[in-house]
C-alpha positions in Angstrom: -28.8 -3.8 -5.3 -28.2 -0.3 -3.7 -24.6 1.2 -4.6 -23.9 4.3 -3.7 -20.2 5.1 -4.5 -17.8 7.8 -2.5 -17.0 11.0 -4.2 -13.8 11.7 -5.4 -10.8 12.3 -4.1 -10.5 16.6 -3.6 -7.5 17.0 -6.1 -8.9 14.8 -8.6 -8.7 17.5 -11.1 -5.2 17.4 -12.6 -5.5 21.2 -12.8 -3.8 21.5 -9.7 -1.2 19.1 -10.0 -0.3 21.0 -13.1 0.3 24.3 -11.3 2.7 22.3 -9.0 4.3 21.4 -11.8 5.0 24.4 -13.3 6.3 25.7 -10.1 9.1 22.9 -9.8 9.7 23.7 -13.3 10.3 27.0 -12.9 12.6 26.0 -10.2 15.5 23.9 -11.8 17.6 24.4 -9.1 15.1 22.9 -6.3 12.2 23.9 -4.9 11.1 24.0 -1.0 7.2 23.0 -0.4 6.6 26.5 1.5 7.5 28.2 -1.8 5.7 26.0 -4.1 2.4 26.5 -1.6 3.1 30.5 -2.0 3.4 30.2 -5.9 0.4 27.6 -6.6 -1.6 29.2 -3.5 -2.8 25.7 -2.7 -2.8 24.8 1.1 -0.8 22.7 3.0 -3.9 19.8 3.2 -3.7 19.5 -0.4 0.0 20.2 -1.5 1.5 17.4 0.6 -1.3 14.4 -1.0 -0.2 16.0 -4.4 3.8 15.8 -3.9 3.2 12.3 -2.2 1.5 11.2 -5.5 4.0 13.0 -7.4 7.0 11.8 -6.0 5.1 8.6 -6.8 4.5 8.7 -10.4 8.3 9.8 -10.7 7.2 13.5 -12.0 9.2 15.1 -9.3 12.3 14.1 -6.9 12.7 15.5 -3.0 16.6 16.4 -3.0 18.7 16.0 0.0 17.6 19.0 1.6 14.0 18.6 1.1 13.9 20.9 -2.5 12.0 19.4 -5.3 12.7 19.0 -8.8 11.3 17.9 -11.9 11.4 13.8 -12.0 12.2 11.5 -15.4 8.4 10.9 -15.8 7.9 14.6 -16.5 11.0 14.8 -18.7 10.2 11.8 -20.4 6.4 12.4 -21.7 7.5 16.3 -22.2 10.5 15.1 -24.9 8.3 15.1 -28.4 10.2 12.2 -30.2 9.3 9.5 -28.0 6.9 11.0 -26.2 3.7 9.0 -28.0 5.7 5.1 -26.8 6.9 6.7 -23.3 2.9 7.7 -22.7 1.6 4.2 -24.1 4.0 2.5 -22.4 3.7 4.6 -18.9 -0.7 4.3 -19.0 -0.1 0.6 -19.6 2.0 0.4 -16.6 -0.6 2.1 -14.4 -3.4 0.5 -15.8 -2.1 -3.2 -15.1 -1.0 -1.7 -11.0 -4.5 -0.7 -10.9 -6.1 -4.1 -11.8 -3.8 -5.6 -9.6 -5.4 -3.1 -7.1 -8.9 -3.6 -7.3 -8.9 -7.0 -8.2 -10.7 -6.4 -11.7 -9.9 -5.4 -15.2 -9.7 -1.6 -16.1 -10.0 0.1 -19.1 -8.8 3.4 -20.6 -11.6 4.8 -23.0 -11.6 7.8 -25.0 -14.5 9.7 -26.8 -13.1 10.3 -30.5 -14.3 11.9 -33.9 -18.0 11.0 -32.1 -16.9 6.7 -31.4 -16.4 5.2 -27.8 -12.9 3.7 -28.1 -11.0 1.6 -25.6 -7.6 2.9 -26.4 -6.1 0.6 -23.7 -6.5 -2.1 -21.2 -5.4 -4.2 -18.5 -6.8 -8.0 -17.1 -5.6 -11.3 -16.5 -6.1 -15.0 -15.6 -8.1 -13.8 -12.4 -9.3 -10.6 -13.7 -11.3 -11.4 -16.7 -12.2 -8.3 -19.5 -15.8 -7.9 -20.2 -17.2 -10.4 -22.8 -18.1 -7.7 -25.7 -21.1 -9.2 -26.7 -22.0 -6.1 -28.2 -19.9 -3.2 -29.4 -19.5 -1.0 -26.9 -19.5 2.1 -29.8 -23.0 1.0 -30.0 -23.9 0.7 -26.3 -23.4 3.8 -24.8 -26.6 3.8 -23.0 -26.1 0.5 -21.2 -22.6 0.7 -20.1 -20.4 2.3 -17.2 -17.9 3.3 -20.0 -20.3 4.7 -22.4 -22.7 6.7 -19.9 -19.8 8.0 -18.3 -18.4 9.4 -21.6 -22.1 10.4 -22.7 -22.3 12.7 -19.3 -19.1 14.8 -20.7 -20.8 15.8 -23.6 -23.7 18.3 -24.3 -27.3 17.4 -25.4 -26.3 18.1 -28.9 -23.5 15.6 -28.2 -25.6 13.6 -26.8 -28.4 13.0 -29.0 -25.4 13.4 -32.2 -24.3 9.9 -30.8 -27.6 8.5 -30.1 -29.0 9.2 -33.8 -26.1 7.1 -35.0 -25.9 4.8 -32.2 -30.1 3.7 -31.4 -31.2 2.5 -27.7 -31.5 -0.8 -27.9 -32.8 -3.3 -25.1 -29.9 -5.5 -24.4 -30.8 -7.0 -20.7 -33.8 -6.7 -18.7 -32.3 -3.8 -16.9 -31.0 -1.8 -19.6 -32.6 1.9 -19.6 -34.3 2.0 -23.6 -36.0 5.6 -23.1 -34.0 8.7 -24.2 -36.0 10.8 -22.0 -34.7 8.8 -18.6 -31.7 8.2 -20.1 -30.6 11.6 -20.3 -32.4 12.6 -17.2 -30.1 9.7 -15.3 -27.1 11.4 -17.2 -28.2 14.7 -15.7 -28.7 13.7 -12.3 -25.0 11.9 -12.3 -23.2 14.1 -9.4 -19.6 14.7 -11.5 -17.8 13.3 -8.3 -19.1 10.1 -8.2 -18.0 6.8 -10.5 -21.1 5.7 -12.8 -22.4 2.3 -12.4 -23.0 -0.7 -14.7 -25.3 -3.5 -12.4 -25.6 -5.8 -15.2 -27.3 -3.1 -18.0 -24.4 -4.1 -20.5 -24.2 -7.9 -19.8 -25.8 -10.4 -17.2 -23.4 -11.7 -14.7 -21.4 -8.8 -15.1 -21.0 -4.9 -13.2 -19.2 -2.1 -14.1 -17.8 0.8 -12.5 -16.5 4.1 -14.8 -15.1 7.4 -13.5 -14.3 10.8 -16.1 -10.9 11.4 -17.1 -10.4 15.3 -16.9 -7.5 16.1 -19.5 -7.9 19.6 -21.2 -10.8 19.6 -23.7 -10.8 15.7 -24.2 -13.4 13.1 -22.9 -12.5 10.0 -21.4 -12.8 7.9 -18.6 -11.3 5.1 -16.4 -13.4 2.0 -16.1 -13.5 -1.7 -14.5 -15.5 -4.5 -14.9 -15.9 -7.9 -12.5 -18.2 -10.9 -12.2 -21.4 -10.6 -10.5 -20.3 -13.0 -7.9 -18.1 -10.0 -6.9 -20.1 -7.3 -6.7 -20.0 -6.6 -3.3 -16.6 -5.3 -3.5 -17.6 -2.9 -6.2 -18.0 -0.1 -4.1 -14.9 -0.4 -2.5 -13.3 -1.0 -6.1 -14.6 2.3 -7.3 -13.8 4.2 -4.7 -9.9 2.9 -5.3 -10.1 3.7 -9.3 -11.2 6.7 -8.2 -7.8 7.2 -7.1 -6.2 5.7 -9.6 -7.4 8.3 -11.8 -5.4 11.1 -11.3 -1.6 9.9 -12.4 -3.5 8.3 -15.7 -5.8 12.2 -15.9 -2.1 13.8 -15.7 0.1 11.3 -17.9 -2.4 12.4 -20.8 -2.7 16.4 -19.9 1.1 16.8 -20.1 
């Protein structure tokens, strides 16, 4: 099976939608488009995709006149008290609108103290989680979640995790050499969601894009049946989107 998944969308990176945000913030008054464009120097192509998905997420509100100022999203995750529930609560709500949107389960993971940990996730009656036959902490090598984690991290990182964590065959398709592992790690373009075609699990695929959130390493990830793998593509190429609002929520 030959998948070869779109890039990205071109303001993935939250770094921009965080210099946006600084600008309405600045701005508590309102703030017109043409002078957040001057501030952040970003052009008009990608300003008006960002406030779209902005205006969106509820980080910023469009006033009467057009002006823009912060929204109760961004004043809710920036208040320290409640700020750890409001997050939980607000990646939970994304996550179950994107499983609703691609038709599969998704999963927010996170790389911590040198473990793969699904912090959260989303499925349902139709949209079935991943049977975790084996712990994903020790399957790095074979899964969308884990070789998309293990590409964020150097070779020391890399081979850290692997001498706690040892390749081990669990399908026929499963990569068990170090050498092409890391070579298939290498050769992962940064833009593009890494694949699962049943190397965790027969009868099951996998599709996992990086979370970019300061220094941190995560990612967002689905799984579906085999018997739907032809929409894969087309389901990556929507998480791919998804990924930005969840990359921002956790960057503020």
């Amino acid at each position: 099976m030959a998948l070869k998944p779109e890039p990205t969308a071109p303001f993935h990176s939250v770094h921009y939608v965080l210099r946006v945000l600084e600008a309405v913030s600045r701005h508590t008054g309102g703030v017109q488009d043409t002078r957040i464009a001057r501030e952040t120097g970003l052009p008009t192509g990608h300003l008006t995709p960002l406030l779209a998905m902005l205006r969106r997420e509820g980080y910023v509100e469009q006033l009467a006149d057009g002006a823009y100022v912060a929204g109760d999203s961004l004043d809710l995750l920036g208040s320290g008290t409640t700020r750890e529930a409001a997050l939980e609560d607000r990646l939970q709500d994304t996550l179950g609108e994107l499983r609703d949107s691609v038709g599969a389960a998704v999963y927010l993971s996170r790389y911590i103290d040198g473990e793969i940990r699904i912090t959260q996730y989303a499925d349902g009656p139709d949209t079935p989680a991943v049977n975790e036959w084996v712990d994903f902490r020790s399957a790095a090598h074979a899964s969308a979640i884990g070789k998309c984690l293990l590409t964020q991290l150097d070779q020391n990182g890399r081979r850290d995790h692997l001498s706690r964590h040892r390749i081990a065959r669990l399908t026929s398709r499963t990569i068990t050499s170090e050498r092409v592992l890391f070579s298939t790690l290498d050769s992962q373009p940064a833009t593009v969601p890494v694949l699962d075609l049943q190397e965790y699990a027969v009868g099951t695929v996998c599709a996992a894009v990086p979370l970019t959130a300061g220094s941190a390493v995560g990612c967002l990830a689905l799984s579906m049946p085999i018997e739907h793998a032809h929409r894969l593509r087309s389901a990556a190429d929507t998480l791919n989107r998804g990924a930005a609002p969840l990359a921002l929520s956790l960057a503020i």
